[in-house]
N, CA, C and O atoms as a DFTB+ gen file, in Angstrom:
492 C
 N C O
     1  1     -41.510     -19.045     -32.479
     2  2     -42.752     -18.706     -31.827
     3  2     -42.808     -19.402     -30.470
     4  3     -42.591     -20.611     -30.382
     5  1     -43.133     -18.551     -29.285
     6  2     -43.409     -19.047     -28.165
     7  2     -44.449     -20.176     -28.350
     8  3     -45.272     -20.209     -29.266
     9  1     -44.276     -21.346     -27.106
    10  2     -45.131     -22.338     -27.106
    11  2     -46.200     -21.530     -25.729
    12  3     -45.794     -20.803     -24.823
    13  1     -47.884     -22.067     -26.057
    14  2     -48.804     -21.009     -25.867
    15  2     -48.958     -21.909     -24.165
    16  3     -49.543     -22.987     -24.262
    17  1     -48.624     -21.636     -23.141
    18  2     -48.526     -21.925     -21.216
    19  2     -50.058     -22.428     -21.374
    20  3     -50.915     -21.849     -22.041
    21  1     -50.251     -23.750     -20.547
    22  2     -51.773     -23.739     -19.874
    23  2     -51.456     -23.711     -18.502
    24  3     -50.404     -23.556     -17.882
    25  1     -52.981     -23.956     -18.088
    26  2     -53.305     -23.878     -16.426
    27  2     -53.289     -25.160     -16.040
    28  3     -53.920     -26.067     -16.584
    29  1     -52.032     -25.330     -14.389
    30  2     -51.668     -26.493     -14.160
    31  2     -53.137     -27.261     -13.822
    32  3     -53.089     -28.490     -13.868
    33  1     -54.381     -26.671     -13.502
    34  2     -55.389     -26.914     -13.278
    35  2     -56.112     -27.456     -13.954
    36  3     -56.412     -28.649     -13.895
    37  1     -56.502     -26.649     -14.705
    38  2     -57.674     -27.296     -16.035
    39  2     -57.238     -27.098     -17.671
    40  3     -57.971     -27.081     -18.660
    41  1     -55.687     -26.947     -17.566
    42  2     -55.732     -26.916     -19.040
    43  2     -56.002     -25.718     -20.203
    44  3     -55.796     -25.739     -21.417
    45  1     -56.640     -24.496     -19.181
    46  2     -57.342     -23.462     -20.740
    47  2     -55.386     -22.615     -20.639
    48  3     -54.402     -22.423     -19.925
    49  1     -55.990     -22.423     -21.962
    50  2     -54.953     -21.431     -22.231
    51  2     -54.451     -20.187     -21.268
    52  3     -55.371     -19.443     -20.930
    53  1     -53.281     -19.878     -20.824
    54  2     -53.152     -18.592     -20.042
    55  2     -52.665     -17.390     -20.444
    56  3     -51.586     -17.438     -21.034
    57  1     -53.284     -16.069     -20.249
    58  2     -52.744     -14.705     -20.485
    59  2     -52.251     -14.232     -19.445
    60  3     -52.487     -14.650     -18.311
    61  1     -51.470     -13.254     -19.752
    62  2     -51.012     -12.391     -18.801
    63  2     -49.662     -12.500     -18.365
    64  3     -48.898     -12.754     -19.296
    65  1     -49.094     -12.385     -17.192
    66  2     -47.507     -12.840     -16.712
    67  2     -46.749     -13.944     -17.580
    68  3     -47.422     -14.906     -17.950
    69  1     -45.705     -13.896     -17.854
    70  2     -44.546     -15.042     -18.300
    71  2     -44.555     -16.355     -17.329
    72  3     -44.397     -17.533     -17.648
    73  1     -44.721     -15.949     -16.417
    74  2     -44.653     -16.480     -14.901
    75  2     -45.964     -17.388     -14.487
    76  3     -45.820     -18.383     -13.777
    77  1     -47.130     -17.016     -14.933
    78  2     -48.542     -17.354     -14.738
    79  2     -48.395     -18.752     -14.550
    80  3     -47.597     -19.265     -15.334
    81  1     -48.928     -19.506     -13.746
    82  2     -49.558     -21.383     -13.642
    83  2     -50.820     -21.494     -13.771
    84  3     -51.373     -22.448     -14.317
    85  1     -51.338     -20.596     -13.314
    86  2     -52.819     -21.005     -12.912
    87  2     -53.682     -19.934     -13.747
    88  3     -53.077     -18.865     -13.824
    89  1     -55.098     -19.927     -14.479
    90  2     -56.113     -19.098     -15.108
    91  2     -56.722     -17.923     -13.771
    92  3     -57.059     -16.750     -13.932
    93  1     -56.707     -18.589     -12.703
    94  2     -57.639     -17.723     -11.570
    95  2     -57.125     -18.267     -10.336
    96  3     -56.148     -19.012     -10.259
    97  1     -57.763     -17.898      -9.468
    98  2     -57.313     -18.405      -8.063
    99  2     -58.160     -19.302      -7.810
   100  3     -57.593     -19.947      -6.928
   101  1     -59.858     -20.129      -8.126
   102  2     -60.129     -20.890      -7.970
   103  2     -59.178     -22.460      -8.485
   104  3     -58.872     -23.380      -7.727
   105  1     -58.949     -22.386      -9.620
   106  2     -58.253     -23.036      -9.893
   107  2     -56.246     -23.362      -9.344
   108  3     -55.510     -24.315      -9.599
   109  1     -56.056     -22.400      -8.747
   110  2     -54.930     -22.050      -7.933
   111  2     -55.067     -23.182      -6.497
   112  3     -54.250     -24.023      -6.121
   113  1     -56.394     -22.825      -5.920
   114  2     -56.692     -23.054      -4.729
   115  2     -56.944     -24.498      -5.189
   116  3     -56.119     -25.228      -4.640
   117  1     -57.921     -25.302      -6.131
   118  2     -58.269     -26.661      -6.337
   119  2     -56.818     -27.483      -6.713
   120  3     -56.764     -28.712      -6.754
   121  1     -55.904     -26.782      -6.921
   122  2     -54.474     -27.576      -7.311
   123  2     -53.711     -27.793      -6.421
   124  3     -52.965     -28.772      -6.419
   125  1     -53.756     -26.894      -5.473
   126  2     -52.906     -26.915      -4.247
   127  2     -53.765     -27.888      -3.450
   128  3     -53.071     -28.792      -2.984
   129  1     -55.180     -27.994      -3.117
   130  2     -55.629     -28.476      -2.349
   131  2     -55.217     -30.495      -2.508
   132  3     -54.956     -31.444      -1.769
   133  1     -55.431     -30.144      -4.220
   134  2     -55.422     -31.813      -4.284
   135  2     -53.683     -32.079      -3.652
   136  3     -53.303     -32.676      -2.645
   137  1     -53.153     -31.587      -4.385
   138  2     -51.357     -31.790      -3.797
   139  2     -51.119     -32.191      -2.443
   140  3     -50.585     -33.262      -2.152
   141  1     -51.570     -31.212      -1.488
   142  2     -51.763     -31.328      -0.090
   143  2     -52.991     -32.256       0.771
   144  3     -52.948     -32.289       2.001
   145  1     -53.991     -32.939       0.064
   146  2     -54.648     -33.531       0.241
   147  2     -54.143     -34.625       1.812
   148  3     -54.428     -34.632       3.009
   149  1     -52.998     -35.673       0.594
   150  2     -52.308     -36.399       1.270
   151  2     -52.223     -36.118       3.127
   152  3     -52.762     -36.625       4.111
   153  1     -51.287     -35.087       2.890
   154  2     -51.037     -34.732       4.310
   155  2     -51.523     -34.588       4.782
   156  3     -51.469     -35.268       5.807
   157  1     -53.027     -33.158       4.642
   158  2     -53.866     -32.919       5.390
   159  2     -54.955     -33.833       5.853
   160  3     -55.834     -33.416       6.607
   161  1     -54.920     -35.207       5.374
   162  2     -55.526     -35.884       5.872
   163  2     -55.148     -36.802       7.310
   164  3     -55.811     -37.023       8.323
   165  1     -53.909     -37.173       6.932
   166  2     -52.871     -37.812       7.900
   167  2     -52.828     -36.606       9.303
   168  3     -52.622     -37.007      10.448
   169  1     -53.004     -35.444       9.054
   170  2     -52.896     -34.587      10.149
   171  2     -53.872     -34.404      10.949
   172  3     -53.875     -33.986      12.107
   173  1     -54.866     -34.801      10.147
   174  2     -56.583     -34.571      10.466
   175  2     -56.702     -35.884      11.426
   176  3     -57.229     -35.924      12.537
   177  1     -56.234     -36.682      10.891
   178  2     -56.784     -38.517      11.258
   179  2     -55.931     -38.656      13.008
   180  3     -56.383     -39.262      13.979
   181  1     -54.556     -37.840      12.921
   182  2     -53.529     -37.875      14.525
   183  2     -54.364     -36.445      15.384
   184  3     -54.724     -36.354      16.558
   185  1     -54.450     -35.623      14.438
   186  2     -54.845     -34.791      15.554
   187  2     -56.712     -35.008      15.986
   188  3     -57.322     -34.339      16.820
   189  1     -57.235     -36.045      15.194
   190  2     -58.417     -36.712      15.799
   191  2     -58.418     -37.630      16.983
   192  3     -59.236     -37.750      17.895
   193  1     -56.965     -38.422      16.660
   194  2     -56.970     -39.004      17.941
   195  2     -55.886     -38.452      19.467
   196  3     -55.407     -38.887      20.514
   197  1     -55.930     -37.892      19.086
   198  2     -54.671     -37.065      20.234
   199  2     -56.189     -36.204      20.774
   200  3     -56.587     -36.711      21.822
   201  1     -56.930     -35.248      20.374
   202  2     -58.025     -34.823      20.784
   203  2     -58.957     -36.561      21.483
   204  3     -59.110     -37.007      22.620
   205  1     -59.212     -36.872      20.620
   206  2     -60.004     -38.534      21.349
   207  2     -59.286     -38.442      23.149
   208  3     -59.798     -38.119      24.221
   209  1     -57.875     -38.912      22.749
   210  2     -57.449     -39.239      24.012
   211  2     -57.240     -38.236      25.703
   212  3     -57.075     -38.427      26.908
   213  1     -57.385     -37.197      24.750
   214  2     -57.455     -35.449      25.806
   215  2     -58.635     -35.616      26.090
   216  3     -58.881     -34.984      27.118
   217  1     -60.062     -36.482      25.469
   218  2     -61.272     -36.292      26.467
   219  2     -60.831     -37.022      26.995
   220  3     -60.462     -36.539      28.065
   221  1     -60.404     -38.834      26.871
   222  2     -60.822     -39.556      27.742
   223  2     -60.088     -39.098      28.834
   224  3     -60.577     -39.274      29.950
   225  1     -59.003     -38.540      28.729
   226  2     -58.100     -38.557      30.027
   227  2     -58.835     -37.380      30.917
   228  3     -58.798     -37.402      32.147
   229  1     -59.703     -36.045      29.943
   230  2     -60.352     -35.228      30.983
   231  2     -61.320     -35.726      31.640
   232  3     -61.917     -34.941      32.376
   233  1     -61.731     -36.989      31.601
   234  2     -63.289     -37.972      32.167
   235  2     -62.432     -38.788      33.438
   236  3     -63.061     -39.515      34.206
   237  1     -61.265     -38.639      33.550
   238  2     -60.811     -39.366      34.259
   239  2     -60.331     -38.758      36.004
   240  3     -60.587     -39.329      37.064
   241  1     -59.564     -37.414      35.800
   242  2     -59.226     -36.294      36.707
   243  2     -60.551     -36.163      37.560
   244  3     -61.684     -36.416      37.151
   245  1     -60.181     -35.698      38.883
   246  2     -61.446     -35.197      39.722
   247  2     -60.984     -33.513      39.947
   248  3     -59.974     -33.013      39.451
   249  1     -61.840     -32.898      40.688
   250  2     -62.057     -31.672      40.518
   251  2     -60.428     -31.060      41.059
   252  3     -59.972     -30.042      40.540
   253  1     -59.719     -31.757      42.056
   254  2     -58.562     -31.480      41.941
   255  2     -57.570     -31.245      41.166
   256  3     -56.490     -30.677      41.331
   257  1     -58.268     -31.957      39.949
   258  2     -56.951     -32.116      39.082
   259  2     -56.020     -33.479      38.934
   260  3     -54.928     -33.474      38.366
   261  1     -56.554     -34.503      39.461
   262  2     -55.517     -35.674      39.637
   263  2     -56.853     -37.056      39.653
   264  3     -57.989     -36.992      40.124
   265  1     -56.298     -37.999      39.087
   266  2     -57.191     -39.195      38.837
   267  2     -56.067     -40.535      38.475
   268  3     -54.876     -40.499      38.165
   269  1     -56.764     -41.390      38.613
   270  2     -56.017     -42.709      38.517
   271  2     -56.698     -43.648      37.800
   272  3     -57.908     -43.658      38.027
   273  1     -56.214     -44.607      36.838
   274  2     -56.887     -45.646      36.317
   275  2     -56.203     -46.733      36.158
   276  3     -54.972     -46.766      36.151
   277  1     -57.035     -47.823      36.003
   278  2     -56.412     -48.717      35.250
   279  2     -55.909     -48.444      33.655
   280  3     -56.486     -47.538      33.055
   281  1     -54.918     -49.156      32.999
   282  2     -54.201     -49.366      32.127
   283  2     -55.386     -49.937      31.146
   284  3     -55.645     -49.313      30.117
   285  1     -56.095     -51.125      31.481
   286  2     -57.016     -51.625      30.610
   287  2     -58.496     -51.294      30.128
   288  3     -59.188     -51.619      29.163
   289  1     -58.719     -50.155      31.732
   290  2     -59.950     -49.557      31.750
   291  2     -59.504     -48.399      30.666
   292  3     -60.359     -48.038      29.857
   293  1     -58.209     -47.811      30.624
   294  2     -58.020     -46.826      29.810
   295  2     -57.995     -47.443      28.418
   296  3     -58.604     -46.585      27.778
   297  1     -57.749     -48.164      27.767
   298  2     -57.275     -48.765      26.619
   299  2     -59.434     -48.880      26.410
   300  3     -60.180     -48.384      25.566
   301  1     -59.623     -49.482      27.243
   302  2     -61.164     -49.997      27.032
   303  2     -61.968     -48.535      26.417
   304  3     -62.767     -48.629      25.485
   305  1     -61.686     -47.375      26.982
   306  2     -62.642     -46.422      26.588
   307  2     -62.217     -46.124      25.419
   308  3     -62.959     -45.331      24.839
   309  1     -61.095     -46.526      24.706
   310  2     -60.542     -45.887      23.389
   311  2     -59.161     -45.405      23.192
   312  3     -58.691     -45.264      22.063
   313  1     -58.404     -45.110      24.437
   314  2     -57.285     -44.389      24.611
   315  2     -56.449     -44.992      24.134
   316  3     -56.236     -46.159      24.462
   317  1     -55.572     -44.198      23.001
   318  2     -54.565     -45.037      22.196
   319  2     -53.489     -44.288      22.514
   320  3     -53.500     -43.075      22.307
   321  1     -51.989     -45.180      23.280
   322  2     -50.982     -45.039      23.996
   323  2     -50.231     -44.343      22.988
   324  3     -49.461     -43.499      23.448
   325  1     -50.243     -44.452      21.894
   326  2     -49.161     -44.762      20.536
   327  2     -49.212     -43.007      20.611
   328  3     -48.122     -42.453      20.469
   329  1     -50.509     -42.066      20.842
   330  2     -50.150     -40.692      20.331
   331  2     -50.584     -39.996      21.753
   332  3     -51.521     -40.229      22.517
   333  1     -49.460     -38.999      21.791
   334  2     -49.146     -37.710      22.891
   335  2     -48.802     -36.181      21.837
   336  3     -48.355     -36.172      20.691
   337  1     -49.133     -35.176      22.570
   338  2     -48.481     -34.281      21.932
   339  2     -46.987     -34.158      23.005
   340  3     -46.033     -33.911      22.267
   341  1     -46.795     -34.200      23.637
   342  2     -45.423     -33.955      24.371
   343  2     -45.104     -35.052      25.588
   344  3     -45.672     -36.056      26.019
   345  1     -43.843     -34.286      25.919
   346  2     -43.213     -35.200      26.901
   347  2     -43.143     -34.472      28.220
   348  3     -43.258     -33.293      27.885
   349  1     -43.015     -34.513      29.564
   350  2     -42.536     -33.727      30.664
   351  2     -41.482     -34.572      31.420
   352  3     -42.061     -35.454      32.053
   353  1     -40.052     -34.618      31.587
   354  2     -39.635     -35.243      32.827
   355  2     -39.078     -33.748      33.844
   356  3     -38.452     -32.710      33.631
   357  1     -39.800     -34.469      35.092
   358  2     -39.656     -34.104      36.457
   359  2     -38.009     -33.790      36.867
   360  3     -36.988     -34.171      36.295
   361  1     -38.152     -33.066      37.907
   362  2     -37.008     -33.216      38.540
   363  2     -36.432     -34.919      39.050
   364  3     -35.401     -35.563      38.854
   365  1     -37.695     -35.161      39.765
   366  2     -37.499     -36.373      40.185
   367  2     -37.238     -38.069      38.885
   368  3     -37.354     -39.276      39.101
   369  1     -36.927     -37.404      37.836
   370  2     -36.918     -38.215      36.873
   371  2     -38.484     -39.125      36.507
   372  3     -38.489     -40.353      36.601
   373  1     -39.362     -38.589      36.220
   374  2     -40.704     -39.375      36.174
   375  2     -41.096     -38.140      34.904
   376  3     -40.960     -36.919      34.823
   377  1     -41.647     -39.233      34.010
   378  2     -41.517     -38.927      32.488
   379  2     -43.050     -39.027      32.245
   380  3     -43.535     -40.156      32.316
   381  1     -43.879     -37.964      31.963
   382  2     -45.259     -37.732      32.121
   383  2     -45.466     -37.537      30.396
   384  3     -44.837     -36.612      29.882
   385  1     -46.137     -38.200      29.716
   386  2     -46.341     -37.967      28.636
   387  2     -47.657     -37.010      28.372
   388  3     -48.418     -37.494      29.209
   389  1     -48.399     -35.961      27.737
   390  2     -49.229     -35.299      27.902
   391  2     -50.011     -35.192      26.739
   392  3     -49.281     -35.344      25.759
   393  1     -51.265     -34.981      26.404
   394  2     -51.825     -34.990      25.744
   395  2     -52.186     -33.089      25.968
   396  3     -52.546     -32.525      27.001
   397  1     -51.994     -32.641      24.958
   398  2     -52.361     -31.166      25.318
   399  2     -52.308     -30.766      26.769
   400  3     -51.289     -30.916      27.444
   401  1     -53.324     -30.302      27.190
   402  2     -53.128     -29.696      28.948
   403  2     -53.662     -30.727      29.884
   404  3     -54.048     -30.454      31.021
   405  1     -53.668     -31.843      29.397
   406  2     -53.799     -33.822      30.368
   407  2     -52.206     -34.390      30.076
   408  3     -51.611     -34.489      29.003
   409  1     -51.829     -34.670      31.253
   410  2     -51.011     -35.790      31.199
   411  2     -50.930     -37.041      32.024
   412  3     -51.161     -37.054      33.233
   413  1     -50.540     -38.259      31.205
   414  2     -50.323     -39.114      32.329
   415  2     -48.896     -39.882      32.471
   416  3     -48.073     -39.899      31.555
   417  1     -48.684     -40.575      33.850
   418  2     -48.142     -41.192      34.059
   419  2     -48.100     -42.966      34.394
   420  3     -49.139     -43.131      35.033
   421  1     -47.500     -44.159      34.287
   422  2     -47.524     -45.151      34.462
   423  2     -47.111     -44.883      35.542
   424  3     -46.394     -43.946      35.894
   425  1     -47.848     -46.248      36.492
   426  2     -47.527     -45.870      38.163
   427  2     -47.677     -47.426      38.662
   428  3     -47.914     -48.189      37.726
   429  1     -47.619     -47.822      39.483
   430  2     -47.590     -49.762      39.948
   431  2     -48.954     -50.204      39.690
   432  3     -50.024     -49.616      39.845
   433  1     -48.605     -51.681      39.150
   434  2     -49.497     -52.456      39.100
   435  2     -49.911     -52.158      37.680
   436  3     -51.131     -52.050      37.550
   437  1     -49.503     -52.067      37.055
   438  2     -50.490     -51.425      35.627
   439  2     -51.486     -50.238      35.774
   440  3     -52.519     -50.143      35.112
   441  1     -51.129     -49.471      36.577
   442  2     -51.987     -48.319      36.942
   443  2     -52.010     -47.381      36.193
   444  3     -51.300     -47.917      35.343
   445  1     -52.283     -46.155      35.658
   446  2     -51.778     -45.032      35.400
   447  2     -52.586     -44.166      35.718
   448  3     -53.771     -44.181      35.386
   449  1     -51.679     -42.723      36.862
   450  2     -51.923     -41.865      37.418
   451  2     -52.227     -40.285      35.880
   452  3     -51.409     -39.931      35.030
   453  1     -53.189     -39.922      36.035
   454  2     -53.417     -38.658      35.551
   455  2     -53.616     -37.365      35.674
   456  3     -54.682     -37.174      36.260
   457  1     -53.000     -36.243      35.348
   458  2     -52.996     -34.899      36.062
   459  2     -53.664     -33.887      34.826
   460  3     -53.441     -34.328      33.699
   461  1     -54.364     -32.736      34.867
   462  2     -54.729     -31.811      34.945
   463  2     -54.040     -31.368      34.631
   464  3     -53.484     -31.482      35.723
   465  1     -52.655     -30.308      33.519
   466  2     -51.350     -30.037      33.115
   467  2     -51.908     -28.459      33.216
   468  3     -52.861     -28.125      32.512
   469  1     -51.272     -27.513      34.121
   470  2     -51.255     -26.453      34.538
   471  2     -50.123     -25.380      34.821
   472  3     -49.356     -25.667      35.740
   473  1     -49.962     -24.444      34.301
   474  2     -48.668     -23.337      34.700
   475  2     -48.122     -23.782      36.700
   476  3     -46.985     -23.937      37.147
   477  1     -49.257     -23.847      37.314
   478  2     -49.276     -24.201      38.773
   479  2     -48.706     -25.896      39.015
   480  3     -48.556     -26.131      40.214
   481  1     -48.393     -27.010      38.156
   482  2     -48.856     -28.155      38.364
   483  2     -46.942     -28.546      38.773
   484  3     -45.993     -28.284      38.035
   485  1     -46.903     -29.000      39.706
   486  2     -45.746     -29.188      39.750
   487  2     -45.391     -30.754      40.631
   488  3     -45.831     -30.937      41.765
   489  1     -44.695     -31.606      40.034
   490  2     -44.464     -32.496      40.460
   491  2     -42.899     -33.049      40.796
   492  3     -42.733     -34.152      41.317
């Protein structure tokens, strides 16, 4: 005699397919969610601060498109160095790290220069 399948979910007994895991799709959806929990939190928590750091750097640019700060004034509003979504190096070898469509650069003195990241933006 076959042994009678439950639901990886809650346990009730299952009909139907050989194949079946789950009683319904609510319970489908609450199993997967807990599984993935983990991650989707960790993704939630970087792409909170990668967004954080795309305002501060848009508070920083003037209507041109280009702005400058201090290193400590930036750190002071919140801006955490540790996350970028990408990288840009230049022709001229100058390595612009970017936060979505903001990027910046380290520039003398503890400065760092910030640009406006545009199809047009060319450095």
């Amino acid at each position: 005699m076959q042994e009678e399948k439950q639901c990886l979910e809650c346990g009730e007994p299952l009909k139907g397919r050989a194949d079946k895991k789950f009683c319904d799709d609510q319970c489908r959806s609450n199993y997967n969610n807990k599984a993935n929990s983990d991650t989707t939190a960790e993704m939630r928590n970087v792409n909170n601060i990668l967004r954080k750091n795309r305002r501060i750097l848009s508070t920083i640019v003037s209507p041109e498109g280009k702005g400058k700060i201090s290193k400590a004034k930036l750190t002071d509003k919140g801006f955490n160095f540790k996350y970028h979504t990408h990288t840009h190096t230049t022709l001229k070898g100058s390595t612009y790290k970017l936060c979505y469509d903001y990027g910046y650069l380290p520039i003398e003195n503890e400065f760092i220069m910030v640009v406006k990241w545009d199809a047009g933006f060319k450095q």
